[in-house]
Structure formats: structure tokens, C-alpha cells
N, C-alpha and C positions, 0 to 999 in steps of 0.2 A: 339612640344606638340602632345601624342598621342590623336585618336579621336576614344574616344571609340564608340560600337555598343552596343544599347540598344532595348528590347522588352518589351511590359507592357504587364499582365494580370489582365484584370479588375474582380474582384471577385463580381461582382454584388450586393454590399453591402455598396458602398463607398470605397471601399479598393482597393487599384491599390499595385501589386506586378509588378519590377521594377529589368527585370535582365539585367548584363552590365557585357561586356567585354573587352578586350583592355588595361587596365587604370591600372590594379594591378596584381601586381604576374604572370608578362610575361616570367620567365624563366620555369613557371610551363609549363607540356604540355598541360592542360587548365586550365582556371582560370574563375569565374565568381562571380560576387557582386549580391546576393539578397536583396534587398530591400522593406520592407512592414512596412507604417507609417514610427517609430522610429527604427526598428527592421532591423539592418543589418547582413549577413552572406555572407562569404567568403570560395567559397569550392574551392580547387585546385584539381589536379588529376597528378600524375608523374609515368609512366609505362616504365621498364626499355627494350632496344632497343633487349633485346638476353634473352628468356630463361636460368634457371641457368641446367645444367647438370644433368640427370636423373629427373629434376620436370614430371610430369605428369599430374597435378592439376592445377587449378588457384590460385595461392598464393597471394590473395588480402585483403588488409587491410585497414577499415575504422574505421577513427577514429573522434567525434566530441566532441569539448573542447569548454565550453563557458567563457569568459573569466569576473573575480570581475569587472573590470573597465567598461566592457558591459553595468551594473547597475548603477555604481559611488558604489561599495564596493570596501572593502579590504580584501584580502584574510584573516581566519582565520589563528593561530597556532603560532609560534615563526618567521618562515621563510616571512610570509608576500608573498606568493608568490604561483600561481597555481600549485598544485602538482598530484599523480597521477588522472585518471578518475573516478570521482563517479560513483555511480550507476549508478543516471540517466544520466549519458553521455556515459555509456558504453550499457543501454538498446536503446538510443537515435540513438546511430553508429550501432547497430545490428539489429534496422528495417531499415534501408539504404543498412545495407550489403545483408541481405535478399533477396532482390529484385536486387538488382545490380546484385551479384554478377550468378545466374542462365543464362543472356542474353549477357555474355562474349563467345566468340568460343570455342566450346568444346576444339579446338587446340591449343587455347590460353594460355601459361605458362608462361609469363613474369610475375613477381614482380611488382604490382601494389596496389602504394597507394593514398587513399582518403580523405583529410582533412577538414571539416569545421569547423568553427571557428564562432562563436558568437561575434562580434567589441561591436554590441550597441544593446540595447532593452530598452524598457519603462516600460516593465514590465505586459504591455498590451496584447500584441498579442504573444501566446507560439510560439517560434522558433523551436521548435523541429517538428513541424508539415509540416514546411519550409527547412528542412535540405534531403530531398528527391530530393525536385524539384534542389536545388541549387548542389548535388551535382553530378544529372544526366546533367546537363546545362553544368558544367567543361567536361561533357564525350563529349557530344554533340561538344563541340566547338574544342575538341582535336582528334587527327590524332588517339587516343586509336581504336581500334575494340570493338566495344560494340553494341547490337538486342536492342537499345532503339531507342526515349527516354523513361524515366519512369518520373512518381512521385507521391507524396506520396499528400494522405490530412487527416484531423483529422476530421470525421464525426460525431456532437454530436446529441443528440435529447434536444431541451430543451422547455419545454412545449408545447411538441405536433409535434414541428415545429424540422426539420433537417437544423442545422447549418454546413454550411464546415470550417474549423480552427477558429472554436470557441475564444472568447477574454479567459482570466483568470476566468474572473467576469462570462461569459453566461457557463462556464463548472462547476461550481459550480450547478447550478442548472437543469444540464442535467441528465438524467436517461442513457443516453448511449455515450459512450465514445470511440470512434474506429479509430485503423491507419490504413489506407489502400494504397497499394502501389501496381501500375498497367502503365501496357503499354497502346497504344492508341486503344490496340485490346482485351486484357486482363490482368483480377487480377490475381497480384500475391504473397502479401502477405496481412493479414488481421490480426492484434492483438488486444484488448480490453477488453472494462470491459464494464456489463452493469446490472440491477435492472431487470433480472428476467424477458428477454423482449421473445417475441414468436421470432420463427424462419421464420416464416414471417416477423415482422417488420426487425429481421435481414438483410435480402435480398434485402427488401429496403431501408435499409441502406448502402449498398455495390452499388446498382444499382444510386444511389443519388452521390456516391462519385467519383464513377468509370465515370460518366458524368462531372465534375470540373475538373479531372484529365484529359481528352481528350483535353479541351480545354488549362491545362497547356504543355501536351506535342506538340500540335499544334505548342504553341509560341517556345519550343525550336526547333523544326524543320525549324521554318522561322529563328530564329538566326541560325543555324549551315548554312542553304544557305545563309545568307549574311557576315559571314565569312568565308564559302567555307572551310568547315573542314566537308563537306561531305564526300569523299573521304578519307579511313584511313588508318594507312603505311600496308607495305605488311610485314610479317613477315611466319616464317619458324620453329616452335617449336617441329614438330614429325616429324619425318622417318618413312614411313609403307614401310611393304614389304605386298605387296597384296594376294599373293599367301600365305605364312604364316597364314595372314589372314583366306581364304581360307580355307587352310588343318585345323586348329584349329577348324574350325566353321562344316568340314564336321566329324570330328572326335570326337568332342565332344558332339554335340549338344546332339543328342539320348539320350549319356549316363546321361547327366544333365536331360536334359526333367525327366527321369525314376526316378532320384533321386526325382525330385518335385513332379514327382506324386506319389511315395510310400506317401507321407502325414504324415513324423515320426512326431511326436511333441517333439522327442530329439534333439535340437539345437547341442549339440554336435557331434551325428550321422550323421546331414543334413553336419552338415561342413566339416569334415571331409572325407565324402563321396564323393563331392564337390571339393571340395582342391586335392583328392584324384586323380581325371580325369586330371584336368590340371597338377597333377606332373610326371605320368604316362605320357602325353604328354612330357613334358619339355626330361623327361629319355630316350625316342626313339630318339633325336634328337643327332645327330653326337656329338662325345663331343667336337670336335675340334668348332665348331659350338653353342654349348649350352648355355657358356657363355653371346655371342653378344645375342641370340635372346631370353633367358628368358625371359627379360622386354615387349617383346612386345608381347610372347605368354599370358603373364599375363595379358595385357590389351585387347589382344584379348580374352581372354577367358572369362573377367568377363563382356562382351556384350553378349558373348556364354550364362553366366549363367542367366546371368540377361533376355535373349531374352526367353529364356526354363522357368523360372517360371512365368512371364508376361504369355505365350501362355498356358500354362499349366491351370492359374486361366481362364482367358479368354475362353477356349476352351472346360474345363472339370469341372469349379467350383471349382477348388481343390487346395487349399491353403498347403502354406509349411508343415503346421502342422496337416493338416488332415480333417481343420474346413470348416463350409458353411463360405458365403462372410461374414454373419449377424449374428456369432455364436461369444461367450464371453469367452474367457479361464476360465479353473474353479478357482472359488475366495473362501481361505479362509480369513478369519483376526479374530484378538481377541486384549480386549480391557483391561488394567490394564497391561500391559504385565512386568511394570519396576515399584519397591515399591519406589523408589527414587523421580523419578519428578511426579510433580504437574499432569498430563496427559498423556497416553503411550498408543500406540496402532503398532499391526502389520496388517499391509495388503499386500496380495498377488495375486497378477491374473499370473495363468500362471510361468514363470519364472522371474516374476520383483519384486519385493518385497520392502515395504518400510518399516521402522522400524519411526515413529513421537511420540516428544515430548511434550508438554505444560506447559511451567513456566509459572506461575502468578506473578506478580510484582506491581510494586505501580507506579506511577508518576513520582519516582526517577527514576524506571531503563525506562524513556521513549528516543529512540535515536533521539539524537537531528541531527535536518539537516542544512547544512550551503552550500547549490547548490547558484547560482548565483542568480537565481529567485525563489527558495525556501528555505526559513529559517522558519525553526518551529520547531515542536515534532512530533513522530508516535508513535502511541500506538501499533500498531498490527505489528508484525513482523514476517516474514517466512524466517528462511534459510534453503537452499536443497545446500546435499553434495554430489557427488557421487564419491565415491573411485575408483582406479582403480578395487579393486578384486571383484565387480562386475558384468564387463564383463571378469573374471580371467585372466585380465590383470595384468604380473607382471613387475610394474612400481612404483615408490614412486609418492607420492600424494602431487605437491609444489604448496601450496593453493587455492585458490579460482579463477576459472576460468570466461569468460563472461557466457560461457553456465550456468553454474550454477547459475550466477544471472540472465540471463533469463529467465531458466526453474523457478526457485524461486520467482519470481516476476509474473508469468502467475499463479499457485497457489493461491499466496500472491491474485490477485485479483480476483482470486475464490471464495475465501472465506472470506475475509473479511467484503464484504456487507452483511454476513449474521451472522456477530456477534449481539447480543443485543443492540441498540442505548443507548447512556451514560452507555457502560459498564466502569464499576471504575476501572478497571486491566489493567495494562499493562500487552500484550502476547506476549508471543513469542516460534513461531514452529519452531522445529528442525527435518529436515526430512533426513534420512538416509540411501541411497538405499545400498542394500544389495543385489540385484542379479535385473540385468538390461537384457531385451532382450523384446523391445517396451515401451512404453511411462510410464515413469519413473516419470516423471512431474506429469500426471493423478494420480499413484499410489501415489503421493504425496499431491496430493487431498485429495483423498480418506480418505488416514493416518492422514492427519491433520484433517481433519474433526470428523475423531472415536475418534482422542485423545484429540479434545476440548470437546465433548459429555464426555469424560471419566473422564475430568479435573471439570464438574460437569458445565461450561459455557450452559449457556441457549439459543443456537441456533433459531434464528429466523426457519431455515429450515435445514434440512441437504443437504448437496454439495456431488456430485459426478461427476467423469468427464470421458472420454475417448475417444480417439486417432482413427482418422479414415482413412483411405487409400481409393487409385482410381488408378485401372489400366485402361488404353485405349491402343488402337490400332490406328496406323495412318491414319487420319483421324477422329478420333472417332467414327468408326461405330461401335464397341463393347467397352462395359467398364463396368467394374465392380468396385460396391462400398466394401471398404472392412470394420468391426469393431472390434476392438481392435486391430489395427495391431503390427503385430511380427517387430522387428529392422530390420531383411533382406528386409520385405515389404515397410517400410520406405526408403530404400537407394536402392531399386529397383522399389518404383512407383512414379507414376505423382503427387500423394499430402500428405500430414502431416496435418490432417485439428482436431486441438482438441480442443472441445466441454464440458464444466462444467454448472451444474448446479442443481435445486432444482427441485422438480417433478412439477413445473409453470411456469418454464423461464428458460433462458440460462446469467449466470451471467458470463462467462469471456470464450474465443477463442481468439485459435490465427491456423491459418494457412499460409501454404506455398504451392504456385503451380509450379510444374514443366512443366508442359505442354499447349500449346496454346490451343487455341479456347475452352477452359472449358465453357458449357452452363450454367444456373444460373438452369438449369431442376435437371442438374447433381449435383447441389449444392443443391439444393432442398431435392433432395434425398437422397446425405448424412446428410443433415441438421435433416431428418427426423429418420434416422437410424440411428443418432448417439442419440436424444430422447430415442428411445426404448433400447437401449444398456444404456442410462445412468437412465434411471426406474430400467434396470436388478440389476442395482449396487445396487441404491438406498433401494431396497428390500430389498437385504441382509444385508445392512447397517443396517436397519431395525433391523433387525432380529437378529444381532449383541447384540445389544444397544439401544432396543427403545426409551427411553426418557433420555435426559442427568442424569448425576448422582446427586441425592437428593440435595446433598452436599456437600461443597470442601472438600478435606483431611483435618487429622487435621492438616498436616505442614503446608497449603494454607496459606499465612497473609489475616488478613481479613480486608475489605477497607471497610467504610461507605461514599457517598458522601452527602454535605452538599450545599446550595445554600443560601445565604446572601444576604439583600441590601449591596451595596459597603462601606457604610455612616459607614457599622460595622467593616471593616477590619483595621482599626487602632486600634481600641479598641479592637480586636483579638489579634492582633499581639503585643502591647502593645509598651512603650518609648522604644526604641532599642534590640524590640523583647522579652523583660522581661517575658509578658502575657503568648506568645506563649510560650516558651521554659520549661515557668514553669509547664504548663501546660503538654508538653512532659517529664517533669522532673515526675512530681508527674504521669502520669500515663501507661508510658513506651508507650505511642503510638506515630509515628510516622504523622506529621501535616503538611499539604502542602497548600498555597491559594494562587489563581491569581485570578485580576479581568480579568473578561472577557463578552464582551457587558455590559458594567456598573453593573456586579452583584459580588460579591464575592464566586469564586467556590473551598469548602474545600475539601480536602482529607486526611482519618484519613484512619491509617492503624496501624494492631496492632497483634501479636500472637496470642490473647486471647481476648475471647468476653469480658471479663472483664473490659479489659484497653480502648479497644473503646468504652463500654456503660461510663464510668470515663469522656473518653475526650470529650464524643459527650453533656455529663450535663454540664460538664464546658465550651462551647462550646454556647450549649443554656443559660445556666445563662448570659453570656456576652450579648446576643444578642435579650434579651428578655426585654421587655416592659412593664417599672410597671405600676403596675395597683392600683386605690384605691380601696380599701376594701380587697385587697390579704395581705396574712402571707408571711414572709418571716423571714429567718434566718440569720444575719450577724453578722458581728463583732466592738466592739468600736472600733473607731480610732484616739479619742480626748476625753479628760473630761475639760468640760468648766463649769464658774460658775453658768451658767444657763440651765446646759441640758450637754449634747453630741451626739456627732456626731457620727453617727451608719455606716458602710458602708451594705446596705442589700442586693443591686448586684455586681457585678464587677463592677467597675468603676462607682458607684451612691453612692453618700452618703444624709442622711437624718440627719434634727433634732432631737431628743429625745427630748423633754424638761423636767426640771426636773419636773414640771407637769401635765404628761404622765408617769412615773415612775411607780406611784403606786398610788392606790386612799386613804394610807395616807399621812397626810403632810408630806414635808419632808422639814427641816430647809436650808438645804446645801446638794451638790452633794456628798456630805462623807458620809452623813446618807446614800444617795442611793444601797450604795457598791460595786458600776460599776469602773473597773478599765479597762485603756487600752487593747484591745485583748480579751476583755471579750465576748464570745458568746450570743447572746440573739437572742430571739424571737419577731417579733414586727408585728405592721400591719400599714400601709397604709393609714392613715387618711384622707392624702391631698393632692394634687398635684395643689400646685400655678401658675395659666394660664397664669400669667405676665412673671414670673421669671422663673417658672419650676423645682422650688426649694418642694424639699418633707419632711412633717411632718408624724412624726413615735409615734407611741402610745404602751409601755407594758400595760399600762393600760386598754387599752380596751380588753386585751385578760386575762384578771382577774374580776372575777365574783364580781357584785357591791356588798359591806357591807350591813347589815339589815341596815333602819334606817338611811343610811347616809347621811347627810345634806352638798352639795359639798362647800368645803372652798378653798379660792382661795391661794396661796403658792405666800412667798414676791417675789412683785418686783427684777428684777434684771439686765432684758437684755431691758426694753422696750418696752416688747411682752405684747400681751393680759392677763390683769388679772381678765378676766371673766366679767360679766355681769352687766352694769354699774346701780348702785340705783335709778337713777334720770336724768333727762335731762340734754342735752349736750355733749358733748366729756370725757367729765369728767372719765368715766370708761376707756380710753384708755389712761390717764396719770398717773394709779397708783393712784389717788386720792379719797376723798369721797366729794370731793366740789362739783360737778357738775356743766355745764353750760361748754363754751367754755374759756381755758385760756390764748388761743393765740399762739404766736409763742416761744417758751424755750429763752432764753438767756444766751447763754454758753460764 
């Protein structure tokens, strides 16, 4: 019997997190069990013993799968069975990889993968805020080489108060909602959504989380010494030749530095210019020789380039492309750009360009979700494409990558806190980049946002966003913040930190840091200038578009929403949908109801204002509350020998009697001349407080005779024959005896 090693982390809250090794999955090269409450995960880690041949990079993959049976579900579809990664399981692995994958040895090129698995949840406590800590824990305890530990926490705000891994129940009512993933010394990635909050409280939000997370990497460091998987294997993945090195670094450097600082803003000048020094290099090299040392002049050389632009901003203020640290590429965009969809906009900074759509839809086209611990609808939808021939890559395009749904999902929570509350539409943005070179994501902001304005959607505020950089120097004595940065300043500096929002708050960031000891001053300050950079947008947005459009196209369908007591949705919907359907039949609108919190919530939708002002009367007729003294219009639906039976609303029918008719006599319901289906007009006479049963009158909406002396019309059903001569009951049996005659004897 193994005996496993276990550490707890008490989260101050009642909650004790509960990691264990030993016991499961011993052929991984680490394995470890998180547990918190009901909520277990299982990360493994297996790193292959030999770099593969020419790798250069860390080739690591993280993947986390939560499994139906976690819950007690069943897999949706035919198969019965977990199939590829959702979304959320693929945006869930990609803030893990995030942070993982930065604090690997730069030398380190083995094939390395990381799995967690979701066993069990209650449904209670989100996992996904737990899939950090547990799968740096597998690093921790395995012989891997890895700059941890790390881990991640889910920082919310919820009334006032900063919760760390919020329940289900307390993130519902949080204004901010952030992942944060950090070592014991520094953060290093941050992604979220939040209600428009200052960039102060941001800060202490990160400083609140990055304090839970100290104490989570504490405990793996005391498990990795009591399993003694401090020490981790030796491995051997680059051959340098130093000298090489060397000659590369004294030959090139100058000529790069000069590239950086001419300051082209032609991307294809800079590279080529660039490309140009290291092949001229490659070309002087013996050719018996060229072969073996290409690879590694190219890896020396792109520390050459990347050292010469770093010093270059650092030394001289002077960016690739010509701009101060704090300066915005020039923005056009225009709004209607496509007569087809509902919404269309172009937006361009610089060389990124997006092309966003806006369909409006109904109820129907809402995508439904079937994740492990999310099953519902979404109304608001964003997808982001990007093609290769944006970066004039020529490559075919084989579907939908992670990047794409992460960049689409950082968007997507840009902007959808500031749709209109109970908007009736389903949306859905399609964003298109068309020429990529810096934050394409932003530009997809941007673009969704002109094209909801243009879609005629009544934005709470308008969103804008963008992309900010930081270079430092070792140590940090110099650094600079940069805004809107270029792709080369991206995969040449220390951070990717992008900032959306409305001219009051910051509603959704996500960054990445590549570099230690980043102070929260230096955060600050981008914090601050990426503000001013997202007012600059915001203007022109402005200026665009000031106020959404009047009103939707006429292709828009147009949707009315309806709200019901629940008591009405049978009588809506009728005996096996009869009501409803006739209702779609007679007025070509489309009818949708679910109750939700005890109320009936409709949705009518329809081409033409016609057909929904049709469905929304027939709609209220059902649902409406007679009254006495009110007219109303219905149809016979019986002829009896004492009256008939009128129906005057949906589903209500009343008495006529046949003395209510008309104010002359009338011998028999023949003389009346009411035949089945027959339309009439009537009013409301009575409403019996016992029964609830309703008397209808044409009579009273017919002007009384000169002169007329009211005659009471024969006996027939029982009912009142008017006003008795004399004492006793006598008026209530038909009779002129008067006095009480007792009980009938039938």
C-alpha cells in the first residue's frame, strides 16, 4: 500500500484545498490530486527524456477536460461520450499554459505535456480557478525543469468585498471577475471581465490575489521537499558555438541598432531590412560550413535583433515605426460598410484592420451550452477569424484555432456588459481581420462595437480597447511603457497587457508578463496610459457614429418582449399548443415562452410591424382580465333554449340570456337570430363572486324604447324572472303566488 504525501491550504474561509501525491498516476512523471470540498482534479505532467531534432522552442501542451460523470451527467449527441474540447476547456488550458509555459529554461526543448482532468464537482466551487495551482503541483513534484511554482486564483469583488475562488452562487453577484496567475515573487498573467471599475481598484485586485497565491506556492514548495523532487534531471537540448555567437553579435549588432532607429513605419521595409543583415551574415560563411551553422546564426541573431530594438527604445525613445512610447497609429474606420448584414463596420489602426458584423436573431438562433457545469443559452455572441493572408501568410486556413477563441472570448467580454439589459435580440459578431501587425483582438473591439452602433443596438456606452507594451532593462533601472504596440514589440518585450473599456471604467484585460520583478508603479503606469490611449479611440469612435442608429434595417426581424403571470402560459400556449400555433398561423409572427422565476417570459418576433402589433393583441386578449362594465366583442359558441353562450375572450365564455337580447320580448331563441359563430357585441354585466361565472348583456348597449314598461320573457332555465309582486320567494320560482313554496319535488 502506497503512502501518499499530502499538504493543505487553508483559504481562510472554511475551505481547506487538499493536494496529494503518491496514490494515482505514478507512471506520470508527476501526478498530483487537488481537492477542495467536493471538487476533485487530477493534473499529470509527462516530458519527453531527448529534445526532438532541430526543436528550438518549448513545444508544450496543456490540456484540461472536465469530465459528464464529474456532475452525475451524460454526455450529450448520439455517442454518449466526451468528445472534442469546448470552449471553455480550451480557454480554461490556455490560462495555465500562459503562465506555465514562460518559467520553462529558455534551453529547454523537450515535448512536454499537461493534463488536468475534472473526476468530481458539486457544482459548487468553479474548478477552473483550481486547474493552475494543481497543474504547477505535478511540476513541482516531477524531476521536469520548471522557474516555479506558480498558481492561479479567481479574484471577484462581490459587494464591496474581494472574494479569492468565488462559489458559482457569490460570482453571480460580483462586479469583477479576474484570473490571476503568478509566482511567489511575481504576476504573470491576469485575464477578466469587470463593470466599468477604475484602475485603482484594479490594482487591488491583483495585489489581493497575488497575496493567496504566495501562500498557495509556499505549500507546493514544502510538498516538492518532502518528496525530494527538488532537484530536476539534467538534460542537454542546444549546442552553442560561443564564438559564433560572438562574431554574429559584433557584426550585426550596429547594422540592426540603425535599422531600429531609422523609425520606418513600413513593416515590410523594417523586415526585410532586418532579414537582410543576418543573410548577408549566413552568405560570408565558408559554404562547406553554412549548412551546419545556419540554425544557430539565426538564433543568434534574433537576440542580436531583439537586443538592438529593446536599446534602441530604451536609449533613444524611438520605436520601430517612428512613434513616441505614448503615441496611437492613425485610425480610420466607417460604419454601414456591407448592405447585407444587420451591422457592418471597418476599423483600422496602423496596419491591423478588422472588418465586424452584426446579425440580429431571435431566441431561436440562441447557442445553446452543454459544458459539464454549464448548461443554458447565450445570447450575445462574438466570433474572431484571422486568416492567414493577414500577416501575408501563404498558408490555407484549417479552422478554428485556441488563439482565436481566446482572442474572441477577451472581446466577447468587452463588450457585452454594455449591451442594453433585457435586450430581446439575439447577437452575434463576426470579426474579420484583414491585415494584422499588433493587437488584432483590440481592433476587434473596436469593430464590434461601430458595428453594434450601426446595427441601431442602444449601447449602454461605447467600448474601446488597446494593447500596451513594456520594455526594461536588466534590473529594471530603465523601462519604458509602450501604447498600441506593433507585433515585433509584442514578441520582442517584457509584456502584452490589453486594456478595453468605456470613458468610466475598464470592463475586460487580459495580460501576460515576461519579465521578473515588474513593480505594481510600472503597472500603474501602464494602467494609466493605456486610459488615455483608449479616450483617443473612444473620440474618434465618436466621431464616427455618435449615437446608434435611429433604427434597425428594414431586414432586422423585429422582436417585442412580453412578461406574463405564469397562471397565463397554458392558456397561451393552448391544449397541445393549439392557441399558440394558431396564433403564429393567423399572424405570420414567430412566439417563444419560458417561465422563468415564476413569470412567463414571451418573445414574438416577426418581419413586419404588422404581424407583431396582430400577435401582441391576441396575446393581450388572452391575458387580460374582464372587467364589469367593459364592451367586448366575441363570438357564439352554443345556442341554448334559454340564452347562449358568447365566448368574449380567449378562453372565457359568458351567458347571454335570452333576456338580455334585446329589450323586446322574445318568445324563443329563433326569434333572436343568433346562430352559432355569430359575432356580436356585448357588455359585462356581472361577474358572480362565488362561481366566477359571467352574465353578458346586448341589451344594455341598445338604447331603451319611449314608454317602455319592462316585461319579463317565459320561464325556461330557472333564472331570474325579474322582480317578485309580493312577499316571499315567490318571484324566484316563476310564479305569481307569492310567499315561500318549499323544497321542488322532482
Amino acid at each position: 500500500m502506497v503512502t501518499p504525501i499530502k499538504k493543505t491550504i487553508d483559504l481562510g474561509d472554511g475551505r481547506v484545498i487538499t493536494l496529494e501525491t503518491g496514490k494515482l498516476a505514478k507512471q506520470a512523471d508527476g501526478a498530483v490530486e487537488l481537492r477542495m470540498n467536493n471538487t476533485m482534479l487530477l493534473a499529470t505532467v509527462v516530458s519527453a527524456k531527448e529534445a526532438g531534432e532541430g526543436v528550438d522552442f518549448m513545444p508544450l501542451q496543456v490540456e484540461y477536460k472536465e469530465k459528464f460523470s464529474a456532475f452525475g451527467r451524460f454526455p450529450g449527441g448520439f455517442q454518449k461520450r466526451e468528445g472534442r474540447a469546448s470552449d471553455y476547456e480550451i480557454l480554461t488550458a490556455r490560462l495555465v499554459d500562459r503562465v506555465l509555459r514562460p518559467l520553462f529554461p529558455e534551453n529547454y526543448h523537450a515535448d512536454t505535456f499537461v493534463n488536468i482532468i475534472l473526476f468530481s464537482s458539486d457544482g459548487v466551487d468553479m474548478p477552473d480557478a483550481l486547474a493552475g495551482l494543481a497543474a504547477s503541483a505535478a511540476l513541482a513534484v516531477s524531476d521536469v525543469p520548471f522557474n516555479g511554482p506558480i498558481s492561479e486564483v479567481r479574484v471577484a469583488r462581490v459587494e464591496g468585498q474581494f472574494v479569492i475562488n468565488p462559489t458559482f452562487e457569490q460570482l453571480e453577484k460580483a462586479d469583477m471577475d479576474l484570473m490571476v496567475g503568478a509566482t511567489y515573487e511575481n504576476i504573470m498573467m491576469v485575464e477578466g471581465e469587470m463593470n466599468e471599475v477604475s484602475e485603482a481598484d484594479l490594482l487591488e485586485a491583483l495585489k489581493t490575489a497575488h497575496e493567496a497565491i504566495k501562500v498557495q506556492c509556499k505549500a507546493q514548495m514544502e510538498l516538492a521537499e518532502e518528496v525530494g523532487s527538488t532537484t530536476k534531471r539534467e538534460y542537454c537540448h542546444e549546442v552553442n558555438d560561443e564564438d559564433l555567437r560572438k562574431q554574429v553579435w559584433d557584426t550585426c549588432y550596429d547594422k540592426a541598432y540603425k535599422i531600429a532607429q531609422a523609425g520606418s513605419a513600413d513593416k515590410h521595409w523594417r523586415q526585410d531590412s532586418f532579414d537582410a543583415i543576418c543573410n548577408d551574415f549566413i552568405e560570408a560563411i565558408p559554404e562547406e560550413e553554412r549548412e551546419e551553422k545556419t540554425p544557430l546564426v539565426k538564433r543568434y541573431y534574433h537576440d542580436v535583433e531583439k537586443e538592438a530594438v529593446r536599446r534602441c527604445i530604451l536609449d533613444e525613445g524611438i520605436r520601430l515605426d517612428g512613434r513616441k512610447t505614448n503615441e496611437i497609429r492613425p485610425i480610420w474606420c466607417e460604419t454601414d460598410y456591407l448592405p447585407g448584414p444587420h451591422g457592418s463596420a471597418v476599423f483600422t489602426r496602423g496596419e491591423t484592420q478588422a472588418l465586424a458584423t452584426v446579425t440580429l436573431g431571435t431566441k431561436l438562433d440562441e447557442k445553446i451550452i452543454d459544458d459539464v457545469l454549464n448548461h443554458g443559452t447565450e445570447r450575445f455572441l462574438l466570433h474572431y477569424n484571422f486568416p492567414p493572408f493577414s500577416t501575408g501568410e501563404a498558408k490555407p486556413q484549417r479552422g478554428v484555432g485556441r488563439r482565436e477563441i481566446g482572442h474572441g472570448n477577451l472581446a466577447h467580454r468587452a463588450l457585452k456588459s454594455m449591451l442594453p439589459d433585457n435586450f430581446a435580440y439575439t447577437v452575434r459578431i463576426v470579426s474579420d481581420i484583414l491585415e494584422s501587425n499588433g493587437s488584432s483582438s483590440m481592433a476587434t473591439v473596436c469593430a464590434g462595437c461601430l458595428a453594434l452602433l450601426d446595427a441601431g443596438v442602444k449601447m449602454k456606452k461605447p467600448v474601446a480597447g488597446i494593447a500596451m507594451g513594456l520594455i526594461t532593462d536588466k534590473g529594471n533601472v530603465k523601462h519604458a511603457v509602450l501604447s498600441d504596440i506593433l507585433g515585433d514589440e509584442d514578441h520582442l518585450g517584457d509584456m502584452d497587457f490589453k486594456v478595453t473599456g468605456t470613458k468610466d471604467g475598464i470592463t475586460a484585460t487580459q495580460m501576460d508578463i515576461k519579465c521578473d520583478g515588474l513593480s505594481y508603479e510600472i503597472l500603474a503606469q501602464a494602467l494609466e496610459q493605456a486610459r488615455e490611449g483608449r479616450l483617443h479611440i473612444l473620440n474618434i469612435i465618436n466621431e464616427t457614429i455618435p449615437e446608434p442608429r435611429e433604427d434597425y434595417k428594414p431586414h432586422v426581424p423585429r422582436i417585442v418582449a412580453m412578461t406574463v403571470d405564469k397562471d397565463f402560459i397554458g392558456a397561451i400556449i393552448g391544449k397541445g399548443g393549439e392557441t399558440i400555433q394558431g396564433i403564429q398561423e393567423r399572424t405570420g409572427a414567430v412566439i417563444t415562452i419560458d417561465e422563468i422565476d415564476g413569470k412567463g417570459e414571451i418573445e414574438i418576433s416577426a418581419a413586419n410591424k404588422d404581424s407583431i402589433e396582430a400577435a401582441v393583441a391576441a396575446i393581450k386578449a388572452i391575458i387580460a382580465v374582464p372587467e364589469e362594465g367593459e364592451i367586448y366583442t366575441g363570438k357564439v359558441r352554443s345556442i341554448l333554449e334559454f340564452g347562449a353562450f358568447v365566448e368574449f375572450m380567449p378562453g372565457k365564455d359568458g351567458l347571454l340570456h335570452i333576456s338580455e337580447i334585446s329589450w323586446d320580448r322574445l318568445e324563443d331563441m329563433e326569434a333572436s337570430g343568433l346562430k352559432e359563430g355569430d359575432e356580436v357585441t356585448v357588455k359585462l354585466i356581472e361577474i358572480d363572486k362565488k362561481n366566477g361565472k359571467f352574465r353578458l348583456s346586448m341589451k344594455a348597449l341598445q338604447e331603451k324604447p319611449e314608454g317602455y314598461e319592462e316585461r319579463r320573457a317565459p320561464r325556461r332555465d330557472g333564472g331570474n324572472r325579474g322582480p317578485r309582486r309580493e312577499g316571499g320567494n315567490g318571484g324566484n320560482r316563476g310564479g305569481n303566488r307569492g310567499g315561500n313554496r318549499g323544497p321542488r319535488k322532482d
